[in-house]
VMD Tcl script that builds the backbone (N, CA, C; Angstrom):
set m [mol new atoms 252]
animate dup $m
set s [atomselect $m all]
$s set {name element resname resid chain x y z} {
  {N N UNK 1 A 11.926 -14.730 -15.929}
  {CA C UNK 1 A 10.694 -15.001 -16.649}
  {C C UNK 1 A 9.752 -13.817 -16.488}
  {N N UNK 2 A 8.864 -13.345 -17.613}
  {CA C UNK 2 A 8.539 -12.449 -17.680}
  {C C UNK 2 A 6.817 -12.619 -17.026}
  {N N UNK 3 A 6.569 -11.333 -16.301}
  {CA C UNK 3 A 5.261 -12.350 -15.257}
  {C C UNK 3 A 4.363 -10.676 -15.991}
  {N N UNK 4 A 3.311 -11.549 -16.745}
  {CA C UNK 4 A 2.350 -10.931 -17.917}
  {C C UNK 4 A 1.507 -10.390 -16.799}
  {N N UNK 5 A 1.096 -9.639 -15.724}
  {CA C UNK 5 A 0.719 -8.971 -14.788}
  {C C UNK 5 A 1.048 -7.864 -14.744}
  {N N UNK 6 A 2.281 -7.671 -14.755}
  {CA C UNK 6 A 3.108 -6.406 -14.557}
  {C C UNK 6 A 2.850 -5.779 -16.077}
  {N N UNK 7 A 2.534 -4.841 -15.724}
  {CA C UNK 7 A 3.146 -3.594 -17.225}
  {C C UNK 7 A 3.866 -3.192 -17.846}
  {N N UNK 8 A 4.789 -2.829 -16.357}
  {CA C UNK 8 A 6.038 -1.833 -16.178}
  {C C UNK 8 A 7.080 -2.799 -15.705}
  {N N UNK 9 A 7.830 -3.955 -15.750}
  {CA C UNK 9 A 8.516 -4.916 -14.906}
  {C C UNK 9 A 10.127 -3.964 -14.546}
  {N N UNK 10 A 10.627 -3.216 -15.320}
  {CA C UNK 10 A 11.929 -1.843 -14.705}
  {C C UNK 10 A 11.205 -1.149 -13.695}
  {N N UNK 11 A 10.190 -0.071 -13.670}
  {CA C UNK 11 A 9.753 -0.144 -12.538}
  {C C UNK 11 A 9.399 -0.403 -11.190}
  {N N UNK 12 A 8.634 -1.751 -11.424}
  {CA C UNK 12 A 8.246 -2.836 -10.360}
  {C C UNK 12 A 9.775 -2.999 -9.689}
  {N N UNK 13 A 10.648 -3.624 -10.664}
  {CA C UNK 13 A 12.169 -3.665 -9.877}
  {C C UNK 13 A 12.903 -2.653 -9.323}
  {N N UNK 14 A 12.502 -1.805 -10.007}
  {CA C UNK 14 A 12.898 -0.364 -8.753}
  {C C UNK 14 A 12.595 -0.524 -8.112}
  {N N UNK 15 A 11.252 -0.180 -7.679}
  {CA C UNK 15 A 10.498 0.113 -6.550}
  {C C UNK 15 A 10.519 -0.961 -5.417}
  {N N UNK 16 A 10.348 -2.010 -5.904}
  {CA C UNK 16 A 11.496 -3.320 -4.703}
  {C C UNK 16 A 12.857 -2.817 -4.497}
  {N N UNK 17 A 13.549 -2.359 -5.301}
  {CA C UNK 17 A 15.064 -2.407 -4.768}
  {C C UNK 17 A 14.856 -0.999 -3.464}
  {N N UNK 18 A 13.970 -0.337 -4.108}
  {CA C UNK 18 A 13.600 1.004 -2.982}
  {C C UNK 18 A 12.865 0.131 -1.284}
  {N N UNK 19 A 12.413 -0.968 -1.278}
  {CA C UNK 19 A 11.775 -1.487 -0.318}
  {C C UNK 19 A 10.693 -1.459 -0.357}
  {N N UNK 20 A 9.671 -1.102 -1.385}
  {CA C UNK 20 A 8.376 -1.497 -1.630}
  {C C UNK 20 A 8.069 -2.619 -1.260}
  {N N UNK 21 A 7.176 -3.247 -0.897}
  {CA C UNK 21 A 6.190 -4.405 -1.087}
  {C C UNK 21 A 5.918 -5.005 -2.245}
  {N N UNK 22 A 5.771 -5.995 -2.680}
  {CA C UNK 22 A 5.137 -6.748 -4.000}
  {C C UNK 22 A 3.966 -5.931 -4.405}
  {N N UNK 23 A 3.343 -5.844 -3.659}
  {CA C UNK 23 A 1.945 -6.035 -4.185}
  {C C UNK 23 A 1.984 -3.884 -4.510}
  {N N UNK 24 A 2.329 -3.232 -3.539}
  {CA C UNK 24 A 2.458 -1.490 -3.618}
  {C C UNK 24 A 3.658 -1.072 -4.471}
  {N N UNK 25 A 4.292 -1.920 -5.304}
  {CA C UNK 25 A 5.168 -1.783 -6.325}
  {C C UNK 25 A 4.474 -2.345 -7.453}
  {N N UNK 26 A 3.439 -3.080 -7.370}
  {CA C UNK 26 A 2.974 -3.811 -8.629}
  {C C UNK 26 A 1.459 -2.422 -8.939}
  {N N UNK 27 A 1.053 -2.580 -7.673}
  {CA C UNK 27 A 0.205 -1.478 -8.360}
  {C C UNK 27 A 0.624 -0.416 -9.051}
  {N N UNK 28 A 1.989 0.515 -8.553}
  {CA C UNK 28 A 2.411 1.786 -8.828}
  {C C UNK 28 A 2.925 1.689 -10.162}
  {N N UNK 29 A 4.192 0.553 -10.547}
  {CA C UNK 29 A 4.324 0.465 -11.276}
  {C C UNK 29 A 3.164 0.030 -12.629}
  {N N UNK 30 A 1.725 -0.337 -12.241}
  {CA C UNK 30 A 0.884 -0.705 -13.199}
  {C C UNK 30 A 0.264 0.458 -13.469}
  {N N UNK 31 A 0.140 1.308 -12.589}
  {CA C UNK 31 A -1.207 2.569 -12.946}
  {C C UNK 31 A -0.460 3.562 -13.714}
  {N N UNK 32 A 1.239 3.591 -13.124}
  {CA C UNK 32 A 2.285 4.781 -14.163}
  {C C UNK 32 A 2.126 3.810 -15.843}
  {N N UNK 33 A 2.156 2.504 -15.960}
  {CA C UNK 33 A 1.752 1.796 -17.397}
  {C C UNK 33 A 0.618 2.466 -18.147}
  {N N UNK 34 A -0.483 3.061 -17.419}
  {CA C UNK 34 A -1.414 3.255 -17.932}
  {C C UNK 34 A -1.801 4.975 -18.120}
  {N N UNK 35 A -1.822 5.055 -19.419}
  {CA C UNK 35 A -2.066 6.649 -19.494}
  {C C UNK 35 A -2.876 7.467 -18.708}
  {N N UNK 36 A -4.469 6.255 -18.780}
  {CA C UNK 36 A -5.524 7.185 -17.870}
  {C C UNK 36 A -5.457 7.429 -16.171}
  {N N UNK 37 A -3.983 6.328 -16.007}
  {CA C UNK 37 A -3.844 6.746 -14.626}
  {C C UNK 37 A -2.539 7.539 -13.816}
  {N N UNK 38 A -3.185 8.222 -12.927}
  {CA C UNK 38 A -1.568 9.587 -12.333}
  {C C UNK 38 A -1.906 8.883 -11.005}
  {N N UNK 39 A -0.880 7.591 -10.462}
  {CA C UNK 39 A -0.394 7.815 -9.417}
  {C C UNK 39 A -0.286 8.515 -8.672}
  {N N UNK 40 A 0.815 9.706 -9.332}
  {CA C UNK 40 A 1.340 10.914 -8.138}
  {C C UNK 40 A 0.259 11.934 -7.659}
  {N N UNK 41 A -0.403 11.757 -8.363}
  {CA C UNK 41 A -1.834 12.659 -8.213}
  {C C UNK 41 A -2.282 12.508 -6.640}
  {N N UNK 42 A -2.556 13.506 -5.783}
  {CA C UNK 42 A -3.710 12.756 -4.344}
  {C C UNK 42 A -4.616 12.166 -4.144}
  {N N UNK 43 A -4.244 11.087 -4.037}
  {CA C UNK 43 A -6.127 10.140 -4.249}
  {C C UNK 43 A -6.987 10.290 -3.178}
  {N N UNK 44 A -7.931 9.482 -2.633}
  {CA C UNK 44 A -9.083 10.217 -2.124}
  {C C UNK 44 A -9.151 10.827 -1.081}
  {N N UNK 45 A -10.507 10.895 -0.734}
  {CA C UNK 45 A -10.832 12.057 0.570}
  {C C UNK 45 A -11.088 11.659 1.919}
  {N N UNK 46 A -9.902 10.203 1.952}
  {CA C UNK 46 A -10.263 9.680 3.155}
  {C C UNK 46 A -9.320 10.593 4.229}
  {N N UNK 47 A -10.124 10.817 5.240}
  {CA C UNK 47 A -8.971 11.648 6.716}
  {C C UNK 47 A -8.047 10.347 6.714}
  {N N UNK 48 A -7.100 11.073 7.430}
  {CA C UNK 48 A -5.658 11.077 7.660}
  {C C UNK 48 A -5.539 9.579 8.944}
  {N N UNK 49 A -4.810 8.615 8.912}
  {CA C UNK 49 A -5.080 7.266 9.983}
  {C C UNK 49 A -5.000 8.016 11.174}
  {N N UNK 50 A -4.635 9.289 11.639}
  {CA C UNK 50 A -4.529 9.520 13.138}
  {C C UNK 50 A -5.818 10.092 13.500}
  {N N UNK 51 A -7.127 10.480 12.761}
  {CA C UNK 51 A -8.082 11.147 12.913}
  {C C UNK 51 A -9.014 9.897 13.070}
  {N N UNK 52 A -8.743 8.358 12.629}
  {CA C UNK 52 A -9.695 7.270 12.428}
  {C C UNK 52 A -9.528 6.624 13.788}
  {N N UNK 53 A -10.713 5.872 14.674}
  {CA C UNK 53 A -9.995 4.778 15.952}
  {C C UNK 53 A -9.711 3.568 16.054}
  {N N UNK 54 A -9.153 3.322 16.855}
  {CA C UNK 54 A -8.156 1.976 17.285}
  {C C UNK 54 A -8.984 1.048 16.626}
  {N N UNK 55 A -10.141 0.831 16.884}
  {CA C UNK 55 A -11.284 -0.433 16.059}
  {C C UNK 55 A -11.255 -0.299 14.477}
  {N N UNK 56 A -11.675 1.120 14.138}
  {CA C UNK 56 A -11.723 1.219 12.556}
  {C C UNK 56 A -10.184 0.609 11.709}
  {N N UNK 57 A -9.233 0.985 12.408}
  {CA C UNK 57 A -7.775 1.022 12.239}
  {C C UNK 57 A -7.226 -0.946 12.150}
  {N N UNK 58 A -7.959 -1.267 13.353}
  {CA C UNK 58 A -7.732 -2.964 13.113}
  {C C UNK 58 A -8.395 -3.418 12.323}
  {N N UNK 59 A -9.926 -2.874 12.114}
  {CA C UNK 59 A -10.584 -3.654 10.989}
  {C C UNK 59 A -10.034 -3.243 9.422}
  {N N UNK 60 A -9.149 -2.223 9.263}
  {CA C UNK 60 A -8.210 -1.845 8.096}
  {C C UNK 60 A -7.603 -3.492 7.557}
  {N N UNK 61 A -6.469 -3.097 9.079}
  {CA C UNK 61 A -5.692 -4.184 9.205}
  {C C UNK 61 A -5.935 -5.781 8.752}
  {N N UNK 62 A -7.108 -5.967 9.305}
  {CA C UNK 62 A -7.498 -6.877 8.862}
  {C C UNK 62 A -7.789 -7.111 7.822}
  {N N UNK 63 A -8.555 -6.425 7.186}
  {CA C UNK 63 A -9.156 -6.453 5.890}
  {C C UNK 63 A -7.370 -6.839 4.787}
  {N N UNK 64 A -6.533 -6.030 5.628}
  {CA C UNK 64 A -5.099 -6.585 4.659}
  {C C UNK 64 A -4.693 -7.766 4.869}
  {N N UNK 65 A -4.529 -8.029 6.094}
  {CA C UNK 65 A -3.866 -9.452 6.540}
  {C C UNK 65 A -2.828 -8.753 7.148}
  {N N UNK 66 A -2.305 -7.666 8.452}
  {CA C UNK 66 A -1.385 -7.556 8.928}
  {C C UNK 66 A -1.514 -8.583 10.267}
  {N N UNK 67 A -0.552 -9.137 10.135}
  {CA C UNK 67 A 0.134 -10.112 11.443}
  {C C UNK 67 A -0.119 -9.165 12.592}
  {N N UNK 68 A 0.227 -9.871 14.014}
  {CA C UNK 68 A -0.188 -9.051 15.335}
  {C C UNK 68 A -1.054 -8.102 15.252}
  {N N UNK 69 A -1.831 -7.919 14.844}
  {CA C UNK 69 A -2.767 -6.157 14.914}
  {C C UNK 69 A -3.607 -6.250 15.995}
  {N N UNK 70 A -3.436 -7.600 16.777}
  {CA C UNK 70 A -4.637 -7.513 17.702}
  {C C UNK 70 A -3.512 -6.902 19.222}
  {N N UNK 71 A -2.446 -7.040 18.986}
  {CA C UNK 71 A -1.320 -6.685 20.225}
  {C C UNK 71 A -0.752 -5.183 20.060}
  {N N UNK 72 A -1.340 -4.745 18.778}
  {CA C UNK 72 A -0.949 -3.376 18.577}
  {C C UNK 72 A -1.933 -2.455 18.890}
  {N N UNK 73 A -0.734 -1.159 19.166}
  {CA C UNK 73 A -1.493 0.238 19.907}
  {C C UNK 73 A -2.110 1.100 18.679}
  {N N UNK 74 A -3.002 1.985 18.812}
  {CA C UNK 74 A -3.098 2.971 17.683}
  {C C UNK 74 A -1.799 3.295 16.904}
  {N N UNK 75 A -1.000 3.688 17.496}
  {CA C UNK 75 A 0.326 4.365 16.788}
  {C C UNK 75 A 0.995 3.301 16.140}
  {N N UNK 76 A 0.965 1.928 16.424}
  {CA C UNK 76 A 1.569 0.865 15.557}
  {C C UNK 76 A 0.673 0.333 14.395}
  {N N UNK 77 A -0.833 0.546 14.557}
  {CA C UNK 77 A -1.160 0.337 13.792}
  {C C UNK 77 A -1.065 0.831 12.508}
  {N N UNK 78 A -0.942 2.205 12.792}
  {CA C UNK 78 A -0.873 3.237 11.749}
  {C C UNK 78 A 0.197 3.100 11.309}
  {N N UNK 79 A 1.625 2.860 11.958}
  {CA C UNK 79 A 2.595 2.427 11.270}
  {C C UNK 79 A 2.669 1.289 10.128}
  {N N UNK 80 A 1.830 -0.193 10.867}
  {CA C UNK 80 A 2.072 -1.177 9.795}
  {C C UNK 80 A 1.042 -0.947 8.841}
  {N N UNK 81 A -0.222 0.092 8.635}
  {CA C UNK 81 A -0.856 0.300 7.696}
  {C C UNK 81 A 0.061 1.112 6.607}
  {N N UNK 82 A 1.167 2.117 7.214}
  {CA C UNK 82 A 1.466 2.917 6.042}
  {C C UNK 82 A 2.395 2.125 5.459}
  {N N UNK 83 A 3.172 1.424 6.285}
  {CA C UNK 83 A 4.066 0.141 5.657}
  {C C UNK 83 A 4.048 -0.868 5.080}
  {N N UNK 84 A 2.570 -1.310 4.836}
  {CA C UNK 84 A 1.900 -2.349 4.020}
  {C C UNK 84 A 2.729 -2.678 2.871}
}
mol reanalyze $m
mol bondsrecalc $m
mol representation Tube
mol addrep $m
């Protein structure tokens, strides 16, 4: 069934079969749908997660909904942020 959200639904199914996430396959595949937007482009001018601290980094987390973030170290956090 065809889910009127998606833009790009060949895409979106790539990018799952690659191990994307739902939701970081639905965006990618939606913004490549759209002319005015370049994905591949570098988006903003935020520093890099190893330059941000352990507090800023959980309140990320949170703001996503990652599970355990309160038992995780800096370096895991940054992991399950880039893995979202």
């Amino acid at each position: 069934m065809a889910n009127p959200s998606l833009k790009d639904e060949d895409l979106y199914e790539t990018l799952r079969d690659e191990g994307m996430s739902k939701e970081k396959a639905a965006r990618i595949s939606n913004a490549k749908a759209n002319p005015d937007m370049h994905p591949s482009r570098k988006g903003g001018k935020a520093p890099p997660y190893e330059e941000w601290t352990r507090d800023d980094l959980y309140a990320r987390a949170q703001e996503i909904g990652i599970d355990g973030r309160s038992a995780m170290s800096k370096d895991e956090l940054i992991e399950a942020l880039r893995n979202h």
